[in-house]
N, CA, C and O atoms as CSV, one atom per row, in Angstrom:
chain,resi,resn,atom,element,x,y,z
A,1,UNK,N,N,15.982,20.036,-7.740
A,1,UNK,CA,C,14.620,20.377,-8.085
A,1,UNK,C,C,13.915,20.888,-6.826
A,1,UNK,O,O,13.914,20.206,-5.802
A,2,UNK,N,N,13.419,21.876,-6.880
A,2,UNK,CA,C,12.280,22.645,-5.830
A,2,UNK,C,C,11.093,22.107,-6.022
A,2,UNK,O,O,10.492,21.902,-7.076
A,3,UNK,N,N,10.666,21.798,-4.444
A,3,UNK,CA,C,9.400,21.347,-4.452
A,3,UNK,C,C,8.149,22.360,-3.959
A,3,UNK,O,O,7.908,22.743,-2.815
A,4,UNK,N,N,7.841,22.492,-4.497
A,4,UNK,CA,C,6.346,23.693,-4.162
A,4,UNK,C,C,5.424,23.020,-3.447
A,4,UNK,O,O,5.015,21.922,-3.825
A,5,UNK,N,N,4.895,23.747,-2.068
A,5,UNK,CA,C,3.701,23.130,-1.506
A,5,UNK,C,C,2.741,24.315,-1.550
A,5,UNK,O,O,2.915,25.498,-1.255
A,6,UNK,N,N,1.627,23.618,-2.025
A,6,UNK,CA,C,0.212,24.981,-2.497
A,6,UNK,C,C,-0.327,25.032,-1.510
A,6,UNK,O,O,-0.595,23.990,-0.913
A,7,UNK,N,N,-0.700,26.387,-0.957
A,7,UNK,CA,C,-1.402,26.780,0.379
A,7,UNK,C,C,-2.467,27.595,-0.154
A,7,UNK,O,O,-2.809,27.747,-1.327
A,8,UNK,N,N,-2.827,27.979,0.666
A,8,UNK,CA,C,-4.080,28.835,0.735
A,8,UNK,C,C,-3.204,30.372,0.400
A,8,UNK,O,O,-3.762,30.962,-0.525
A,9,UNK,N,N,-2.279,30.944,0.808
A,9,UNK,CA,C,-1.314,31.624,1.129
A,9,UNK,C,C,-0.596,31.791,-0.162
A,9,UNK,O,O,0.452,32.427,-0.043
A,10,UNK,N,N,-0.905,31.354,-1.463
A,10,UNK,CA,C,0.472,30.683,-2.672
A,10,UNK,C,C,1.359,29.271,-2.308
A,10,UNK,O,O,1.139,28.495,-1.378
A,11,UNK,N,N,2.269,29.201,-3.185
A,11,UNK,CA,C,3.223,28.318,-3.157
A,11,UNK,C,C,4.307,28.835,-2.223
A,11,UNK,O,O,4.736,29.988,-2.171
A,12,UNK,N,N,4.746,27.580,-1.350
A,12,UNK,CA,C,5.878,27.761,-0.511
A,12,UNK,C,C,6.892,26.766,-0.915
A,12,UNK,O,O,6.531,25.611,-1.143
A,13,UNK,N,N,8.345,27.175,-1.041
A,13,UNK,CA,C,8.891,26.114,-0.826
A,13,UNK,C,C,9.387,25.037,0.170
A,13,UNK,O,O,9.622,25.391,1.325
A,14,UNK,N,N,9.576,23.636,-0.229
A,14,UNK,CA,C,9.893,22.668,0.379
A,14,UNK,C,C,11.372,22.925,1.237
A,14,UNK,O,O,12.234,23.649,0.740
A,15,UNK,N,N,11.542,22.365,2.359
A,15,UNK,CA,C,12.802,22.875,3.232
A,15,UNK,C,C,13.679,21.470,2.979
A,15,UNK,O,O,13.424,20.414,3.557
A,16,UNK,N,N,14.640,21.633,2.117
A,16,UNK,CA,C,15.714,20.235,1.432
A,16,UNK,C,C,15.397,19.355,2.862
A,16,UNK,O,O,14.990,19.911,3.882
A,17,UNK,N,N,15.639,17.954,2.767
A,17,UNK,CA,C,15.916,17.011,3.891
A,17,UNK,C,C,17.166,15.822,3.236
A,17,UNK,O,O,16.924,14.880,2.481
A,18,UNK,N,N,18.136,16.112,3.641
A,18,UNK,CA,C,18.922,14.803,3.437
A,18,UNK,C,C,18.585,13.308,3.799
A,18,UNK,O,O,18.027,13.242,4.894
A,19,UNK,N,N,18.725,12.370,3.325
A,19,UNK,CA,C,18.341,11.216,3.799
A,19,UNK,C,C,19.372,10.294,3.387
A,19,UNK,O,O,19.796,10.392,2.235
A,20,UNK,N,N,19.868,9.354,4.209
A,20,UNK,CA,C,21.065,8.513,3.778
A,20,UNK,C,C,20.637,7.665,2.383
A,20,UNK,O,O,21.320,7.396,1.395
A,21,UNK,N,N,19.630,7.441,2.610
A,21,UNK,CA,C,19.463,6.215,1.030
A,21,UNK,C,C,18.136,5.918,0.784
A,21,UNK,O,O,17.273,6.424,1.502
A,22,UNK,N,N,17.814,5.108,-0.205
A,22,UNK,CA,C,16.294,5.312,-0.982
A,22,UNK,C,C,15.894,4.240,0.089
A,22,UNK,O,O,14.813,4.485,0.625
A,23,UNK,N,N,16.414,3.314,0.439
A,23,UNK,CA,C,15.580,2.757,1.747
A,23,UNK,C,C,14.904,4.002,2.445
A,23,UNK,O,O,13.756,4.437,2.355
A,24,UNK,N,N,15.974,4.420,3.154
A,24,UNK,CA,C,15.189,5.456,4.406
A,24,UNK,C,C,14.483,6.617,3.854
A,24,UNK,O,O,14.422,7.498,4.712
A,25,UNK,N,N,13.964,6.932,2.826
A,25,UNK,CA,C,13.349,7.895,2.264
A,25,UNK,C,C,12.079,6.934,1.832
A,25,UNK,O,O,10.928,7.368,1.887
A,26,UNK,N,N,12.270,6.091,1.558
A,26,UNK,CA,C,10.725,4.934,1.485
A,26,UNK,C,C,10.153,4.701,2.696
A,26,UNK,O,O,8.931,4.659,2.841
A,27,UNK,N,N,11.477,4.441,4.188
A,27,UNK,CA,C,10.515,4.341,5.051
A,27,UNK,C,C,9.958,5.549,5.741
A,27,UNK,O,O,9.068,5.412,6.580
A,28,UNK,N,N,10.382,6.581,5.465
A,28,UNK,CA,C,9.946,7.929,5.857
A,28,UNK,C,C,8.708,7.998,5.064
A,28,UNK,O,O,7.748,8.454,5.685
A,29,UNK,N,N,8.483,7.634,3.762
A,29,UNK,CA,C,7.347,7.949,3.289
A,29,UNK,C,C,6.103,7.136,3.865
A,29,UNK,O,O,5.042,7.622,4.257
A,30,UNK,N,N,6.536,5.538,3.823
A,30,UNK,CA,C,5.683,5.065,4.162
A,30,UNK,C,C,4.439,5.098,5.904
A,30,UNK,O,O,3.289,4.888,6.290
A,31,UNK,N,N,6.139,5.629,6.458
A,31,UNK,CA,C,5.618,5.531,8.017
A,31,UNK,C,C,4.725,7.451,8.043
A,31,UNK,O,O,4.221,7.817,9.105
A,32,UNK,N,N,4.690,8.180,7.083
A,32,UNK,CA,C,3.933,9.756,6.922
A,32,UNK,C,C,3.872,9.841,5.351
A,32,UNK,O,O,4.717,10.362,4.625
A,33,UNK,N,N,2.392,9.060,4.872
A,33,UNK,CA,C,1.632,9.243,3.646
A,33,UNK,C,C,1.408,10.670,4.137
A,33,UNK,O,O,1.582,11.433,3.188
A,34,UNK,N,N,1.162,11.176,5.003
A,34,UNK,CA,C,0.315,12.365,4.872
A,34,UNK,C,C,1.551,13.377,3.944
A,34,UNK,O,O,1.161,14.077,3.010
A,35,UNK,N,N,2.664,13.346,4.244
A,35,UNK,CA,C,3.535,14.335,3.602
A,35,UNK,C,C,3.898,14.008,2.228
A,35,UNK,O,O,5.029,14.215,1.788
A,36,UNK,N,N,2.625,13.328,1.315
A,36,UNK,CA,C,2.685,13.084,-0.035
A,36,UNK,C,C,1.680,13.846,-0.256
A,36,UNK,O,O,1.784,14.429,-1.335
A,37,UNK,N,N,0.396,14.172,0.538
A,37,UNK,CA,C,-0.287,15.001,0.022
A,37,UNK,C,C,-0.905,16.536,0.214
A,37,UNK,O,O,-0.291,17.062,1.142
A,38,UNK,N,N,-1.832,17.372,-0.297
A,38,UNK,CA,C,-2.284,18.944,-0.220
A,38,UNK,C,C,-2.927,18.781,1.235
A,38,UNK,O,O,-3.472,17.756,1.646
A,39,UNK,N,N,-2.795,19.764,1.815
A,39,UNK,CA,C,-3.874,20.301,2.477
A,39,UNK,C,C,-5.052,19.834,2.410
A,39,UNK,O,O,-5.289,20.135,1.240
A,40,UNK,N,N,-5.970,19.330,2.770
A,40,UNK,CA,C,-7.874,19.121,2.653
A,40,UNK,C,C,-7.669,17.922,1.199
A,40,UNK,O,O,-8.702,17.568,0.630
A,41,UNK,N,N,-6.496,17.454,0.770
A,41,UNK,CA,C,-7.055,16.191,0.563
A,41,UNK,C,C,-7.094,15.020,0.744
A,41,UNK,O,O,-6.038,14.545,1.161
A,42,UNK,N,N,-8.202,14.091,0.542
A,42,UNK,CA,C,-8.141,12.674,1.327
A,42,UNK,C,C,-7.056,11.778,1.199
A,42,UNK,O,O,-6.516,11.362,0.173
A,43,UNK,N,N,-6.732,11.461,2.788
A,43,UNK,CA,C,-6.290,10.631,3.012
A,43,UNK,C,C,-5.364,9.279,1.788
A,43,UNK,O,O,-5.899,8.762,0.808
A,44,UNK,N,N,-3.986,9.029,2.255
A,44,UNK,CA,C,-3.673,8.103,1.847
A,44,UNK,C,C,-3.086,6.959,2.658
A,44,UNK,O,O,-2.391,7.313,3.611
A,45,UNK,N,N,-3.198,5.972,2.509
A,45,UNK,CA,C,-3.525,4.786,3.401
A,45,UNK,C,C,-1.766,3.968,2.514
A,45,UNK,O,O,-1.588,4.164,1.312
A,46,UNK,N,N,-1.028,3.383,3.101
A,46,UNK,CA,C,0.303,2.792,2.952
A,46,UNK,C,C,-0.005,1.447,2.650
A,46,UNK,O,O,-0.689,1.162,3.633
A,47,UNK,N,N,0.034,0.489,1.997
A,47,UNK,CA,C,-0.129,-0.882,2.139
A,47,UNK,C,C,1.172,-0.999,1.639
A,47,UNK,O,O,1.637,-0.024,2.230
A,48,UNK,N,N,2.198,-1.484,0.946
A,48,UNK,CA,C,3.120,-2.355,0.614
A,48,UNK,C,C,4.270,-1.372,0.191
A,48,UNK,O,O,4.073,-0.178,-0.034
A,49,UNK,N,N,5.423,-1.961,0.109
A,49,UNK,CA,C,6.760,-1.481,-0.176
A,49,UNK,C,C,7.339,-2.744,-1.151
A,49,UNK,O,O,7.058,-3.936,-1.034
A,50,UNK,N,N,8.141,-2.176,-2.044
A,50,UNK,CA,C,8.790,-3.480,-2.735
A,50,UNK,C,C,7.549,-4.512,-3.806
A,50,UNK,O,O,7.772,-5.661,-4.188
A,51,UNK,N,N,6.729,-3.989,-3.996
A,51,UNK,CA,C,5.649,-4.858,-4.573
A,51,UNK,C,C,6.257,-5.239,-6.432
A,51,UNK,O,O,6.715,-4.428,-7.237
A,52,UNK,N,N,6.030,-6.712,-6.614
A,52,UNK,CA,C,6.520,-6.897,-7.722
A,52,UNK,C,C,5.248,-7.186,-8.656
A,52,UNK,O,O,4.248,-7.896,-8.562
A,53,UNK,N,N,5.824,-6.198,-9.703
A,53,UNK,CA,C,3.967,-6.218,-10.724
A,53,UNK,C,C,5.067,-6.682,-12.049
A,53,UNK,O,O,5.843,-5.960,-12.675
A,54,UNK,N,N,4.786,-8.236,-12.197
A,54,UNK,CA,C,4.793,-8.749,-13.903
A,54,UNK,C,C,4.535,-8.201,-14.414
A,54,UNK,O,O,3.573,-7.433,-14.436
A,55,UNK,N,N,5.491,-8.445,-15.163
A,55,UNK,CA,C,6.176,-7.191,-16.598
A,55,UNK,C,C,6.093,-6.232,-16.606
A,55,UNK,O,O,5.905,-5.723,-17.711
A,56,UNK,N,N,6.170,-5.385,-15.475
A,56,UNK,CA,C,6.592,-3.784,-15.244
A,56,UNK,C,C,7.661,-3.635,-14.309
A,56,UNK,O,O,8.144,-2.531,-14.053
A,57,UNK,N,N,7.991,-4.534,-13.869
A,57,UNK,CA,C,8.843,-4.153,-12.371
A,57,UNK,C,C,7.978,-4.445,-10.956
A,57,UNK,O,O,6.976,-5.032,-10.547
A,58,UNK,N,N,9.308,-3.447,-10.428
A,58,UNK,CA,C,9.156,-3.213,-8.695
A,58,UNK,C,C,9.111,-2.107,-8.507
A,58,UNK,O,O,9.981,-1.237,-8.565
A,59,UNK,N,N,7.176,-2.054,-8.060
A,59,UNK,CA,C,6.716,-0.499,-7.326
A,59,UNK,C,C,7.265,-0.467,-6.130
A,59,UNK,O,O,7.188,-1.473,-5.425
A,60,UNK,N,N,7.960,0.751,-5.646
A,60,UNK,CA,C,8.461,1.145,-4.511
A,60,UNK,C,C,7.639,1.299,-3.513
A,60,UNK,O,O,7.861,0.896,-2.371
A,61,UNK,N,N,6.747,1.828,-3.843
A,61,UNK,CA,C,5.375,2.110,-2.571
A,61,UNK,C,C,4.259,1.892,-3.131
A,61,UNK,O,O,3.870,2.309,-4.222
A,62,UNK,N,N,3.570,1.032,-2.158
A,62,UNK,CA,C,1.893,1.266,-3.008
A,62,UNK,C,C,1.034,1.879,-2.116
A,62,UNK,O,O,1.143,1.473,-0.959
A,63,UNK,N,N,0.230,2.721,-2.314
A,63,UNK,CA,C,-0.918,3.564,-1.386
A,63,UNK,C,C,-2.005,3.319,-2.156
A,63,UNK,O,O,-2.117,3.129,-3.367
A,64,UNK,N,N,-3.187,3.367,-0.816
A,64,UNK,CA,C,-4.952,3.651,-1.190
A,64,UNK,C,C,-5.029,5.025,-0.970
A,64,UNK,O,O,-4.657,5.842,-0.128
A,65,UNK,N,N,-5.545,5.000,-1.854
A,65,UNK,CA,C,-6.131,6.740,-1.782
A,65,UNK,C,C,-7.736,6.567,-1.468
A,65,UNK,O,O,-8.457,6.016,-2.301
A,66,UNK,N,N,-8.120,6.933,-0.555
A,66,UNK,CA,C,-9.547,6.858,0.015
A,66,UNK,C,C,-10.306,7.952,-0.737
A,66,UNK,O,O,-10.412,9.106,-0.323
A,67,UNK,N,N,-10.872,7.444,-1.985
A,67,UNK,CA,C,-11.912,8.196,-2.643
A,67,UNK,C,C,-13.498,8.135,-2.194
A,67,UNK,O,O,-13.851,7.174,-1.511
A,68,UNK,N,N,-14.416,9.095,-2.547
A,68,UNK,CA,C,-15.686,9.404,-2.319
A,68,UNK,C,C,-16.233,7.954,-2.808
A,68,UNK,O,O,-17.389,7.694,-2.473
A,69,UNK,N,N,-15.499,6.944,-3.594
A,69,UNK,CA,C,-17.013,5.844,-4.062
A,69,UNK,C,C,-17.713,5.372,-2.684
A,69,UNK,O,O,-17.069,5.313,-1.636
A,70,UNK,N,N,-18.617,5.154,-2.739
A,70,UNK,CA,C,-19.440,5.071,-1.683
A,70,UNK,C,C,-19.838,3.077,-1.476
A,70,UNK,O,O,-20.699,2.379,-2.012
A,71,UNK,N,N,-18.847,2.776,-0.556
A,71,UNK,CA,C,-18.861,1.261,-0.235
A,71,UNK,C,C,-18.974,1.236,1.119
A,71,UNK,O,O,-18.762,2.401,1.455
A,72,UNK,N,N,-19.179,0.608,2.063
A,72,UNK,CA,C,-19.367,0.193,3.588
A,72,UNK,C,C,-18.094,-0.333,3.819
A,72,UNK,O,O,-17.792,-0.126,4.994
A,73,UNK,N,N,-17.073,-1.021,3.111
A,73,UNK,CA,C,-15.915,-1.983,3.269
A,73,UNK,C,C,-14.793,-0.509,2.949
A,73,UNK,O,O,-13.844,-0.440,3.730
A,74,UNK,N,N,-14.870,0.407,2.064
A,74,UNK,CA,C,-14.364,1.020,1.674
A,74,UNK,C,C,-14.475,2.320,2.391
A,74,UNK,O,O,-13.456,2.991,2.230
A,75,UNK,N,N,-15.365,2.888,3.120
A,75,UNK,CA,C,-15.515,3.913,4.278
A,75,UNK,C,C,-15.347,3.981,5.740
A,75,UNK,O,O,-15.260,4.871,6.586
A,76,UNK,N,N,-15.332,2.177,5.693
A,76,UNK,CA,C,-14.615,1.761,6.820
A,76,UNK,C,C,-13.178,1.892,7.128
A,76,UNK,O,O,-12.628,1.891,8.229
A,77,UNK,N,N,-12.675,2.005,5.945
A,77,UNK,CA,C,-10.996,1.740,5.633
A,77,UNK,C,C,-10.771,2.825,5.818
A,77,UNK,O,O,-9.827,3.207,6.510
A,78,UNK,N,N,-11.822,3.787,5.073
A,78,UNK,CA,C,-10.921,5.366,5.251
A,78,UNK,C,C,-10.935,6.308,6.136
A,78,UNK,O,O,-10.317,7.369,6.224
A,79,UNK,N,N,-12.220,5.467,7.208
A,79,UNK,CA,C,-12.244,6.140,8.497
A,79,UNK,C,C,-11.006,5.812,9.376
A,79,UNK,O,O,-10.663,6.633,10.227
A,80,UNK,N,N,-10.426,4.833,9.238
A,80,UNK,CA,C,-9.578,5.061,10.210
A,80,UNK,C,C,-8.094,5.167,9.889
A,80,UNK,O,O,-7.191,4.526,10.427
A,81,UNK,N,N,-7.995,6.007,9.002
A,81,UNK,CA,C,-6.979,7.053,8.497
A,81,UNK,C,C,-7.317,8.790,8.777
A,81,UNK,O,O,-6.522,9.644,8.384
């Protein structure tokens, strides 16, 4: 599967990366949220790997996505991302 990244420019494609195993492709993600998301949009913040949610399973990654709601606890967080 080709991955498209949207630019200003059109769509470019993604340059393949091998990775030995879904470990090291989790910790690649986790240690660069930024290469989950566009250009100019906000920030995503890494908190947990392996998280177990009753009666759905085990989320592989969990991220904050630092949205516009407007909190003091919550603009604090996303400033320093």
């Amino acid at each position: 599967m080709t991955i498209l990244i949207h630019t200003a420019d059109g769509p470019v494609s993604a340059k393949p990366v091998h990775f030995e195993d879904w470990a090291e492709l989790e910790k690649v993600s986790a240690s660069k949220p930024d290469l989950l998301i566009s250009p100019g949009d906000l920030p995503l913040a890494f908190v947990a790997r392996q998280v177990d949610l009753p009666e759905a399973g085990v989320l592989d990654l969990l991220f904050y996505h630092c949205d516009r709601v407007t909190s003091r606890r919550r603009s604090q967080a996303c400033a320093k991302w």
